[in-house]
C-alpha positions as CSV (number, residue, x, y, z in Angstrom):
1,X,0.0,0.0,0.0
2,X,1.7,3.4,-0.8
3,X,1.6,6.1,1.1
4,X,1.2,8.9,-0.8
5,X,-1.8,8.6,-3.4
6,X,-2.4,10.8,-6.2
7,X,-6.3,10.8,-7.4
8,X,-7.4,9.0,-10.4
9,X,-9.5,10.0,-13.3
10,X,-12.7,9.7,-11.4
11,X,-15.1,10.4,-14.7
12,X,-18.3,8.3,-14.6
13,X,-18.1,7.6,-10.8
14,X,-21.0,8.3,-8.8
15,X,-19.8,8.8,-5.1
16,X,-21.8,9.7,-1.8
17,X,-20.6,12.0,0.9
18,X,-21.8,12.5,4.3
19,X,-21.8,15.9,6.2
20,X,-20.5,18.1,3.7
21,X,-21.6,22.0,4.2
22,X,-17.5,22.5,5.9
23,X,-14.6,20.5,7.2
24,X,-13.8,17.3,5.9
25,X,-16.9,16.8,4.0
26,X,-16.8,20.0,2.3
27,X,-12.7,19.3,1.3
28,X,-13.9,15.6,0.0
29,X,-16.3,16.5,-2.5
30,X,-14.4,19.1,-3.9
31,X,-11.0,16.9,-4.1
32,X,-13.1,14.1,-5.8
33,X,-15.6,16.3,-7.9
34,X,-12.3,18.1,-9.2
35,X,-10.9,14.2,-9.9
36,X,-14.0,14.3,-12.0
37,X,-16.6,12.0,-9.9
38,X,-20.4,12.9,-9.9
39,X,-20.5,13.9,-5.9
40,X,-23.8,13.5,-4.2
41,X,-23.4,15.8,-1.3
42,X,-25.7,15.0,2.1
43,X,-26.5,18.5,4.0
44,X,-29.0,18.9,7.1
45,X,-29.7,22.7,5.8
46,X,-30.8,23.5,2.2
47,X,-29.5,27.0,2.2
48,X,-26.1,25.7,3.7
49,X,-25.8,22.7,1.2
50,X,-26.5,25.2,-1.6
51,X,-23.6,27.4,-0.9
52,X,-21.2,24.4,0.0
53,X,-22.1,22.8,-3.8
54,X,-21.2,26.1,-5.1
55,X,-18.0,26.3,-3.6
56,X,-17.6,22.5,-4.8
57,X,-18.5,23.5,-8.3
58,X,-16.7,26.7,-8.4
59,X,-13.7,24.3,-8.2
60,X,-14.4,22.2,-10.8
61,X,-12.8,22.1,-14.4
62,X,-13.5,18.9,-15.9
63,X,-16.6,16.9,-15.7
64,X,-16.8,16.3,-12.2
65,X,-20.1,17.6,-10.7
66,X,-21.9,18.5,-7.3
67,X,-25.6,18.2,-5.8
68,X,-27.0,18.2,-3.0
69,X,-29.2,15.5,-0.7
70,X,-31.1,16.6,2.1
71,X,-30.1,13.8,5.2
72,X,-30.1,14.3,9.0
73,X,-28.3,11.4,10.3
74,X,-30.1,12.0,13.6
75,X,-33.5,11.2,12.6
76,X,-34.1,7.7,10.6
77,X,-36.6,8.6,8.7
78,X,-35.0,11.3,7.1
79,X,-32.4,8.4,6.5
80,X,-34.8,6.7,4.7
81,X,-36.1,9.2,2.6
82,X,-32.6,10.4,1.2
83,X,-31.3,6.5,0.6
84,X,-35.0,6.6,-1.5
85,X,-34.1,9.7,-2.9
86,X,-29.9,9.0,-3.6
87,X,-31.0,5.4,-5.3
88,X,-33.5,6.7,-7.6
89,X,-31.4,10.0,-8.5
90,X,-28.0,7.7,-9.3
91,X,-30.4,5.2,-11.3
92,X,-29.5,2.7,-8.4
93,X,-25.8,2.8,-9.0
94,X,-23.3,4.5,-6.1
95,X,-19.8,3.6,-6.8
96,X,-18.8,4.9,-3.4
97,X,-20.6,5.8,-0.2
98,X,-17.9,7.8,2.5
99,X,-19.7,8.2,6.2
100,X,-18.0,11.4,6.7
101,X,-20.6,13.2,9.2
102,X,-20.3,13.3,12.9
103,X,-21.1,15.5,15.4
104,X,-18.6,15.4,18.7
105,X,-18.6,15.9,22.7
106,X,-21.8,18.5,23.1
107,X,-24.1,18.2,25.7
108,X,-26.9,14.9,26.5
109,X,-29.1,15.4,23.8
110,X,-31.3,12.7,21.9
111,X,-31.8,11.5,18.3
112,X,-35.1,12.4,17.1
113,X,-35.4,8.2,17.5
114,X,-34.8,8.9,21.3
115,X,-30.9,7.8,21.3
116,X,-28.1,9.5,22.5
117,X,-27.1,11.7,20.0
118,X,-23.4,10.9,19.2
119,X,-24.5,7.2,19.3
120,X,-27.2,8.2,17.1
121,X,-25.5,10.4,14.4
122,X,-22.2,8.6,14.1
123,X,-23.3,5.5,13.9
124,X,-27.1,4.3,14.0
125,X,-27.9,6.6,10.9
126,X,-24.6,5.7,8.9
127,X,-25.1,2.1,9.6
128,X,-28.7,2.2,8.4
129,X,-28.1,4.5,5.3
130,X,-25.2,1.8,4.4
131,X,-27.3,-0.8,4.2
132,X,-29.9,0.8,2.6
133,X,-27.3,2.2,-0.1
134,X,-26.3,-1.7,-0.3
135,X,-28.3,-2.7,-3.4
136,X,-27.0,0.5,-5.3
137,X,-23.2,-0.5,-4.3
138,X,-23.7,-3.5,-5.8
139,X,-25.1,-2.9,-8.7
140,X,-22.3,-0.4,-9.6
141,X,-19.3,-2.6,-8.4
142,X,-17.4,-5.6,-10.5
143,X,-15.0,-7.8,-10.1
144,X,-12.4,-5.3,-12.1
145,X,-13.7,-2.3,-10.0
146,X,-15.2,-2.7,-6.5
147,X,-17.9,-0.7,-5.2
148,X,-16.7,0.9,-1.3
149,X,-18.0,2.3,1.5
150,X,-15.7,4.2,3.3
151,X,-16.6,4.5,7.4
152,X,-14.9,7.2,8.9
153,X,-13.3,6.4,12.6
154,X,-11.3,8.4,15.3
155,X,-8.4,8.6,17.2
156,X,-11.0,8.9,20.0
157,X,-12.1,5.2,19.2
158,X,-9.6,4.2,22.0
159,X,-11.8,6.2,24.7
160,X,-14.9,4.7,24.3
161,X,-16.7,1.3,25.3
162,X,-19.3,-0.1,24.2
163,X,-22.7,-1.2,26.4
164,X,-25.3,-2.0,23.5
165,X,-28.0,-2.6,26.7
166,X,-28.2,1.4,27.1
167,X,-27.8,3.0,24.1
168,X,-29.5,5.9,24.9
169,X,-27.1,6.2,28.1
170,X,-30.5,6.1,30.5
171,X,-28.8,4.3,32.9
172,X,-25.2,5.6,33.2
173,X,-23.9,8.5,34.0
174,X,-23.7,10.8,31.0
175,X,-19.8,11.3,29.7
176,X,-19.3,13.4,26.3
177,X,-15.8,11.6,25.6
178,X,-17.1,8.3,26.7
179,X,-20.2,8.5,24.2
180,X,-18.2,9.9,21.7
181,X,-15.3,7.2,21.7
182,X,-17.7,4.3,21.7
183,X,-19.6,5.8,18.7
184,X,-16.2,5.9,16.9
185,X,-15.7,2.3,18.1
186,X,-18.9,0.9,16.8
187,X,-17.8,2.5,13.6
188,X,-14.4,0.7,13.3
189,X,-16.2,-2.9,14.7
190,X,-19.1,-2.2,12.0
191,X,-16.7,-2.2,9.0
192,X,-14.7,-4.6,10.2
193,X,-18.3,-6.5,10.3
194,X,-19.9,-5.3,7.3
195,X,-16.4,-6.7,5.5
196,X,-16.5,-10.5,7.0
197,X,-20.2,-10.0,5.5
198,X,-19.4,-8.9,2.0
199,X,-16.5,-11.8,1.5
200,X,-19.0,-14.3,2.6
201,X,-21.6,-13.0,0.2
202,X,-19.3,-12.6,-2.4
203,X,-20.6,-9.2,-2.9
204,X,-17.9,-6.4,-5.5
205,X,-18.1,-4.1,-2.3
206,X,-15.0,-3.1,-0.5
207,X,-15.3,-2.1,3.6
208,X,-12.8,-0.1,4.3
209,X,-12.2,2.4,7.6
210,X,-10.3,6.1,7.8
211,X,-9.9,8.5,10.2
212,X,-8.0,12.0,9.8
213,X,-5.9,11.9,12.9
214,X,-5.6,15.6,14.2
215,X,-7.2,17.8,11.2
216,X,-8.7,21.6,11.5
217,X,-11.9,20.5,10.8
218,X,-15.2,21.7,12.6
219,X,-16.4,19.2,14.7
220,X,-15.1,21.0,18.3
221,X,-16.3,24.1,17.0
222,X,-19.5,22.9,16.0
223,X,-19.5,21.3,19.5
224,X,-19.7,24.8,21.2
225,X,-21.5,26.2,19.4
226,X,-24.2,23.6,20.7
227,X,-23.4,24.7,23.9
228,X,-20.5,21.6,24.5
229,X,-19.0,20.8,27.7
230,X,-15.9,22.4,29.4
231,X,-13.6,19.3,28.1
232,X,-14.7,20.4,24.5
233,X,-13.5,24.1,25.0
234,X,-10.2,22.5,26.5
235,X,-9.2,21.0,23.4
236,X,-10.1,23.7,20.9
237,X,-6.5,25.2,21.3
238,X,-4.9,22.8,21.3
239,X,-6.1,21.7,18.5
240,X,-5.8,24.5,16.6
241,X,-2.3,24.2,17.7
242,X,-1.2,20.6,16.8
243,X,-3.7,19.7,13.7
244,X,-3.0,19.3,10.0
245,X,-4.6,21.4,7.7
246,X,-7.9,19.9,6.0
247,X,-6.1,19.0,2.8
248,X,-3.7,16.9,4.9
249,X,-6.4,15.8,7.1
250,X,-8.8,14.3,4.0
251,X,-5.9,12.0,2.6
252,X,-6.6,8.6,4.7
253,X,-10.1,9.0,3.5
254,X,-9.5,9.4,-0.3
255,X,-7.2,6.6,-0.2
256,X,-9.6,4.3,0.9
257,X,-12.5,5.7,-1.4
258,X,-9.8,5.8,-4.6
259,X,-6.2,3.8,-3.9
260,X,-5.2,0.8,-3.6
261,X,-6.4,-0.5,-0.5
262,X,-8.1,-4.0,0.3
263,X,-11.7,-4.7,1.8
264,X,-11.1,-4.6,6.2
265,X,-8.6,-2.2,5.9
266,X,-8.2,0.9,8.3
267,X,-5.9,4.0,7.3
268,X,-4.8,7.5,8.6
269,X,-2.0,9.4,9.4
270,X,1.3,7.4,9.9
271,X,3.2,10.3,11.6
272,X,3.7,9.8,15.4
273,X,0.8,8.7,17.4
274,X,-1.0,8.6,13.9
275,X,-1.5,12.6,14.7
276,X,-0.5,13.4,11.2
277,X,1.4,12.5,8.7
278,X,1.1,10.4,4.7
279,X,-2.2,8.0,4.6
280,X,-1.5,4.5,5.3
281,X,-2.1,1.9,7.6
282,X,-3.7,2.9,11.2
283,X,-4.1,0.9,14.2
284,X,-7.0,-0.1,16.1
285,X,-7.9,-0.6,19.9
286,X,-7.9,-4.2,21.1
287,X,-12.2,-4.2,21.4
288,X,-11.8,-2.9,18.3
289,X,-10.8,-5.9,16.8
290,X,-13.1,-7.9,19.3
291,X,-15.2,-9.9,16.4
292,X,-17.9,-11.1,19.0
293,X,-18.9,-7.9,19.6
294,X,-18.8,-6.7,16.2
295,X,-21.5,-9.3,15.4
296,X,-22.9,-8.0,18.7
297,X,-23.1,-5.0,17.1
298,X,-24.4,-5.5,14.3
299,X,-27.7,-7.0,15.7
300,X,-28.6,-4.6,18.1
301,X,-27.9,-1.8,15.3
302,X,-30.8,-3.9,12.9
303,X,-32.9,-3.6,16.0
304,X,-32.6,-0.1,16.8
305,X,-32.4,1.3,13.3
306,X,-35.5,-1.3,12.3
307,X,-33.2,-1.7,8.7
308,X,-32.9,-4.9,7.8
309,X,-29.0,-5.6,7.0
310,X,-27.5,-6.0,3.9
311,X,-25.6,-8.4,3.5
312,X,-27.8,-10.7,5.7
């Protein structure tokens, strides 16, 4: 696997990006409209998602293009409606679906579903769109081209456990970090689960994982500004301080939705502490690679979400 990845010609791919009106998201679809992919930008806010597709298309010189999909992650049927909406708009065809959107370390609040919101947004609602995306991935992949879903992860995965009896954190003691590490656990176990499913189905759909190590993104700023705890304000300068720019920041992520990666893999910075640095192979947490619990997982996401997985 190489470390540094140049884009390819990305004309005639459809791709799918989560949580794209600034930070990552935003960086994302313009790097892979400007490679020349069709980019289906998700936005909560119309008039927000309008001015981030012109800034996408502003970019653009070739015959990459930009749209955008209305999708709150938070609220499931919402996460319905835009899978609806994204398969009949691509013709059921997505080349590539990136789970790009989270929210971080703000204050107990619920899903509109009645989970805890981190829980809710950064994994519940990318889970279900994934599956519900499934039959479009397929259709699109082959066996000289694989369809991927790209799940992005954290650093913060390593902070978090996972107790799938109290989702909604009604029993325990609410902790920002603690919710928002085991949301970015249950992302890594979930690809790690959706790709033991796809090899068994035989499906042309790649699973990989990414995360961005320290990037000036914002998810802490976003954080305050819905009113996030003291711990959130504590890391804002230092992370202005020690994170990579956005461009830097997006790298992992475009490697694994455009390089040469292979279906379980997990990439990000490979500077020290995985802080920053080239894209290439990342580490994960020890329950991270627990698969019991990834099939775990998986079952009580089908039974919160009420989407039926794909693959079975």
């Amino acid at each position: 696997m190489t470390l540094s990845h140049e884009l390819p010609d990305l004309a005639g791919r459809t791709i799918v990006v989560t949580g794209t009106t600034s930070g990552l998201g935003l960086a994302l679809s313009g790097a892979l409209a400007a490679a020349g992919a069709r980019v289906l930008m998700t936005v909560r806010d119309a008039e927000r998602g309008a001015a981030a597709v012109g800034q996408v298309r502003a970019g653009i010189e070739g015959p990459g293009s930009a749209e955008s999909v209305l999708l709150d992650l938070a609220d499931l049927a919402s996460v319905r409606a835009a899978a609806a909406e994204l398969r009949e708009r691509t013709g059921n065809r997505v080349d590539v679906l990136v789970n790009n959107a989270a929210v971080s370390l703000g204050p107990h609040e619920r899903t509109r579903d009645g989970f805890e919101l981190q829980f809710g947004t950064n994994h519940l609602g990318p889970a279900a769109l994934t599956w519900l995306l499934m039959p479009a991935l397929r259709a699109a992949g082959t066996a000289e081209r694989l369809s991927r879903v790209v799940t992005t992860s954290s650093l913060g995965h390593r902070t978090g456990g996972l107790d799938l009896t109290d989702l909604a954190w009604e029993r325990r003691r609410y902790s920002p970090t603690r919710a928002y590490g085991a949301s970015k656990l249950a992302n890594l176990l979930f690809s790690a689960e959706l790709d033991r499913r796809l090899r068994l189905a035989g499906d042309p759909v790649l699973s990989i994982a990414a995360h961005p190590g320290l990037t000036a993104s914002d998810l802490l700023n976003n954080a305050l500004a819905r009113g996030g705890t003291w711990k959130a304000r504590l890391l804002v300068l230092p992370d202005r301080w020690i994170s990579q720019p956005i461009t830097a920041g997006i790298r992992p992520q475009l490697l694994a939705a455009t390089g040469p990666v292979h279906g379980g893999d997990y990439l990000g910075p490979t500077g020290p502490f995985e802080v920053r640095g080239p894209a290439g192979p990342a580490r994960r947490s020890a329950t991270a690679q627990d698969p019991v619990l990834a099939g775990e997982l998986w079952k009580a996401t089908a039974a919160a979400t009420g989407v039926t997985p794909d693959p079975a």
